[in-house]
N, C-alpha and C positions, 0 to 999 in steps of 0.2 A: 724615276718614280719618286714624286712627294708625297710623304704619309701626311703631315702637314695639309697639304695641299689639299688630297682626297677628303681628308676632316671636315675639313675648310667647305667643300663642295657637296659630299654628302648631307651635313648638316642644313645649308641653303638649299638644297635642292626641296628635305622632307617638308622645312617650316615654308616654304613657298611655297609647295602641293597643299599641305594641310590650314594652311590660312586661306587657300582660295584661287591660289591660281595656278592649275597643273599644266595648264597649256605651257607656258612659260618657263616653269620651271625643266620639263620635257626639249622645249626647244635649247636651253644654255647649260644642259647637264647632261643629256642624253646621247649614248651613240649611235650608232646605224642600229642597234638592235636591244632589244629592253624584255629580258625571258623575268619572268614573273611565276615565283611558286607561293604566292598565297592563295587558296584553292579561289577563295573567294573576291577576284580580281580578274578578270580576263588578262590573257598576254598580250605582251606590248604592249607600248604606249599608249591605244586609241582605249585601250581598257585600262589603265592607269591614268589616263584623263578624264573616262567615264567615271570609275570609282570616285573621283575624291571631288570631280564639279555636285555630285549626287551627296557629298559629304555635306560639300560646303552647302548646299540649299538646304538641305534637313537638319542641320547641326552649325547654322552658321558663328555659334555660341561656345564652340569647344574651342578648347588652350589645349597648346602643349609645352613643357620645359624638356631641355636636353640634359638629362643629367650626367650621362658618360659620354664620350666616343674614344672609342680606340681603333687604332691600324695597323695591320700586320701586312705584306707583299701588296697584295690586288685585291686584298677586302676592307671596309668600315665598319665597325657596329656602333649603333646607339641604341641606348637606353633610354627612354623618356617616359616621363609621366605625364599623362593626359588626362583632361577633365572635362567631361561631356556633361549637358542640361540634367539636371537633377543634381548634381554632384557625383556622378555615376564616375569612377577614374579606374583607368587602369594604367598597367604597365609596359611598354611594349618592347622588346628586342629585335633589333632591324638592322639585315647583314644586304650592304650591297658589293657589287663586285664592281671593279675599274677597268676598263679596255685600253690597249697600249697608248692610246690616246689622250687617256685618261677622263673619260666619260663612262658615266654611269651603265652599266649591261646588263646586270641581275641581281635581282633581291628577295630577300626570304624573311618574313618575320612571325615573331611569335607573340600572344597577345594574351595578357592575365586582367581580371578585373581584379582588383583590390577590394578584396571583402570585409563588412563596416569591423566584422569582428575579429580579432586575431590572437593565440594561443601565446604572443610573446611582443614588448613592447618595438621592435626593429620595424622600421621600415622595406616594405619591396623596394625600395631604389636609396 
């Protein structure tokens, strides 16, 4: 296993999905099986290609940067910040898992908007 590697492959997988092309990025990153626990995402793949082609039409305006990844055994996380039409941004936290193979199998994320006002100068990312 390369953490490395995983990094490496995690990261192209998201910024491919979310600039526009999941079919793709599903065929060179994905393994036989793709479990999905963001409620709002059908499983598998064919709803992980639905989700983000319905992204890219309606939002074909958003950015994202990566600002963490880190690897531990058979997981990824990133952090990134996003910037959707209005200025609307948020946060996100995005755990995938790697199969012996080392293709993508399941992922879980969490998602914060950034609100305009905040109680301390810091940054969410």
């Amino acid at each position: 296993m390369n953490l490395e590697d995983h990094k490496t492959k995690a990261i192209a997988f998201y910024k491919m999905a979310y600039e526009g092309n999941p079919t793709k990025a599903v065929e060179m990153y994905v393994g036989n099986e793709y479990i999905q626990h963001n409620p709002e995402v059908a499983d598998g793949t064919e709803g992980f290609i639905a989700y983000f082609e319905r992204m890219q039409n309606e939002y074909p305006d958003k950015s994202i940067e990566f600002v963490r990844c880190i690897a531990e055994d058979d997981l990824v996380a990133l952090h990134t910040h996003q910037i959707w039409p209005g200025n609307d941004q948020y946060i996100t936290m995005d755990f995938f898992r790697f199969d012996n193979n080392g293709k993508i199998c399941e992922h879980w994320d969490s998602i914060q908007q950034i609100p305009k006002k905040t109680k301390n100068p810091n940054t969410m990312y």
